[in-house]
C-alpha positions as a Markdown table, in Angstrom:
| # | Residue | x | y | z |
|---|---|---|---|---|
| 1 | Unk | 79.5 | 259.6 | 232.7 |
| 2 | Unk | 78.7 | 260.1 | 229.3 |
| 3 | Unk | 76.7 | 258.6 | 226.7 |
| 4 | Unk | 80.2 | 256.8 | 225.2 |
| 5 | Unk | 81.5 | 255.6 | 228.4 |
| 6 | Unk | 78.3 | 254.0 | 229.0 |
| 7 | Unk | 78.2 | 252.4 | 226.1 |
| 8 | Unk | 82.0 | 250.8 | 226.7 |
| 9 | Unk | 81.2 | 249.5 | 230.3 |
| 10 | Unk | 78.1 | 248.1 | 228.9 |
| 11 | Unk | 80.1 | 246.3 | 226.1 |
| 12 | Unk | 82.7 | 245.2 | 228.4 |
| 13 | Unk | 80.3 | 243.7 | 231.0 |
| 14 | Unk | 77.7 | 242.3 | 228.5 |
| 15 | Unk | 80.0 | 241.2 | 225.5 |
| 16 | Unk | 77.9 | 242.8 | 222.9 |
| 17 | Unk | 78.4 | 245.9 | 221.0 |
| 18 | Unk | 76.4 | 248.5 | 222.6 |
| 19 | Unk | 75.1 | 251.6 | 220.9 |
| 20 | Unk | 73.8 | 254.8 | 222.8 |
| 21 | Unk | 70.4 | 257.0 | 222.4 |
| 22 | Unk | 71.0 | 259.7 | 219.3 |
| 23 | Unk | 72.9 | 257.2 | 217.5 |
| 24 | Unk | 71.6 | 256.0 | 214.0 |
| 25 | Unk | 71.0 | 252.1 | 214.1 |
| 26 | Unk | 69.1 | 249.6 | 212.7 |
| 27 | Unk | 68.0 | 247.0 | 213.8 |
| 28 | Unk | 67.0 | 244.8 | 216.4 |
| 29 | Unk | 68.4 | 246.2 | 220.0 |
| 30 | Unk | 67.1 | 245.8 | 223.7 |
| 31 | Unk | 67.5 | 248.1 | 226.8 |
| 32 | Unk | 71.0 | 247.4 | 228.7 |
| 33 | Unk | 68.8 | 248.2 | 232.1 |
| 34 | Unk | 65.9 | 247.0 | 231.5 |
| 35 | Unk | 65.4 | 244.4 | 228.5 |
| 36 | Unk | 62.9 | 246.5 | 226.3 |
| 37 | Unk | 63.4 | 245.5 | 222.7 |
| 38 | Unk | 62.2 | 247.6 | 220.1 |
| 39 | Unk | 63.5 | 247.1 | 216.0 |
| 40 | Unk | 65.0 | 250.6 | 215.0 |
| 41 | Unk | 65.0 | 252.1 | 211.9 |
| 42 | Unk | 67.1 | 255.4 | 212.5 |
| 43 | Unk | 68.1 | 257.2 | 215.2 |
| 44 | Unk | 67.9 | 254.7 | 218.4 |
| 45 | Unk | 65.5 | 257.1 | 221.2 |
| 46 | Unk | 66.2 | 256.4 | 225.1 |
| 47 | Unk | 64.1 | 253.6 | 226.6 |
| 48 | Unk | 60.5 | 254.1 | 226.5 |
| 49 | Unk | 60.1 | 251.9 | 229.7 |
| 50 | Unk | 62.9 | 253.3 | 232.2 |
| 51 | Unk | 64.8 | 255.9 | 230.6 |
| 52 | Unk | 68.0 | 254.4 | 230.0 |
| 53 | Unk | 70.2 | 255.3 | 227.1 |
| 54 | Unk | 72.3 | 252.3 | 226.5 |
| 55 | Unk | 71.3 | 249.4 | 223.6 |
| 56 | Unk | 72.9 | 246.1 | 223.1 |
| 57 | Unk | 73.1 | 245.1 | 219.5 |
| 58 | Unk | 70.3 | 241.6 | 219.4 |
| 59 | Unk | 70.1 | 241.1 | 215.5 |
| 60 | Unk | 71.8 | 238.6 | 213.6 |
| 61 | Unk | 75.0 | 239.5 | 211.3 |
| 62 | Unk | 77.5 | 241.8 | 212.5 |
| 63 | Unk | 76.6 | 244.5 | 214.1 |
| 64 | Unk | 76.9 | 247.9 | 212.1 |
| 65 | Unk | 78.9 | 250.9 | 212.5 |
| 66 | Unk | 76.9 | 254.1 | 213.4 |
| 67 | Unk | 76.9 | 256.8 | 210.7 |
| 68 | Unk | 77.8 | 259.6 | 212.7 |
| 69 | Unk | 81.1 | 259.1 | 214.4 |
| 70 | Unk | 83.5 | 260.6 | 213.5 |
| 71 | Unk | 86.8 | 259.1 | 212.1 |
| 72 | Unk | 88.6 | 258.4 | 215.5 |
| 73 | Unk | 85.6 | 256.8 | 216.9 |
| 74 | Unk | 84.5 | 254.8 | 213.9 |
| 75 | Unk | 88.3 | 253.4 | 214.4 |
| 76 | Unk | 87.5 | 252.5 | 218.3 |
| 77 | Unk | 83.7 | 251.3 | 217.4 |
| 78 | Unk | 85.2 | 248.9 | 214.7 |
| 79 | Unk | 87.9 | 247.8 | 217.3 |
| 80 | Unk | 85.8 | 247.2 | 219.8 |
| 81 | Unk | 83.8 | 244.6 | 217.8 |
| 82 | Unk | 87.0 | 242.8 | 216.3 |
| 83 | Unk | 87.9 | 242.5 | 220.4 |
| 84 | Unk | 83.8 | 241.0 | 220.8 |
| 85 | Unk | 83.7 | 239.3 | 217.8 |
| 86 | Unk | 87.4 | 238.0 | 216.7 |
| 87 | Unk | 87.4 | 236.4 | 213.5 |
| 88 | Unk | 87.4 | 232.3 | 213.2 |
| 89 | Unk | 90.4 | 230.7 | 213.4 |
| 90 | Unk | 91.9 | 228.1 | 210.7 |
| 91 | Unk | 93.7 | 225.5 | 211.4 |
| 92 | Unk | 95.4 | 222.7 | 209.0 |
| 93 | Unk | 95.3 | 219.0 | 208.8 |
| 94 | Unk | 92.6 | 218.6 | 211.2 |
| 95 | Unk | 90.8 | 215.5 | 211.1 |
| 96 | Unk | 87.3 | 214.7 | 211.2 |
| 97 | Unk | 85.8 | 211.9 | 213.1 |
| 98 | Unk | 82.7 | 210.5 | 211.8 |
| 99 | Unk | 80.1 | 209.6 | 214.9 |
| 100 | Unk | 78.5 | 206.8 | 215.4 |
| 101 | Unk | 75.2 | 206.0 | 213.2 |
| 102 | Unk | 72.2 | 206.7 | 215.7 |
| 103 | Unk | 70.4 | 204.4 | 217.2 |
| 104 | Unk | 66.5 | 204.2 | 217.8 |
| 105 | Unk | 64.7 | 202.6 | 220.2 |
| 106 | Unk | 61.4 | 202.5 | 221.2 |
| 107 | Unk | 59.3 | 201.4 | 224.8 |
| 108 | Unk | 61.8 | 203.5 | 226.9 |
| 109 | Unk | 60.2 | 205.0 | 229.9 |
| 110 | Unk | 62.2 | 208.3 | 231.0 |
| 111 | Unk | 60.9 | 208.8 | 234.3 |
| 112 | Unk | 60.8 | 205.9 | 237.1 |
């Protein structure tokens, strides 16, 4: 398997964009195998802890696009996250209910 396929069967059974070791990202990312997280600055190394050489994208924001692909796969990387991250969806004339005010009380007892 290579170093790409990984990387789509690890997006498709975790839901999050996946990046592979070589691959110049960063930001936060954690170990598909075994959970390590490390913060990367540039290009992401394999796990330090169990050799794997799959990342899940863990930052907040979009996740980027990895400088060095070339145009066909920058095309698939940017599909694949539109498929994991679809854009919101507006709708019109959509009403708002207001909830109720809260109320407060005091003395409960929560366990028996």
């Amino acid at each position: 398997m290579t170093p790409a396929q990984g990387v789509a069967e690890a997006q498709k059974r975790l839901g999050l964009t996946c990046y592979h070791a070589g691959q110049k990202v960063a930001g936060m990312v954690g170990c598909v195998a075994c959970q390590f997280q490390i913060r990367n600055r540039s290009a992401l190394p394999t796990c330090p802890q169990c050799g794997e050489m799959v990342w899940a994208w863990l930052d907040e924001g979009p996740a980027p696009t990895p400088e060095d692909l070339s145009a066909e796969e920058r095309a698939a990387h940017e599909k694949a996250q539109t498929e994991l991250n679809p854009p919101p969806s507006v709708e019109e004339g959509v009403s708002l209910e207001v909830t109720p005010e809260v109320k407060i009380e005091e003395n409960i007892k929560l366990e028996p």
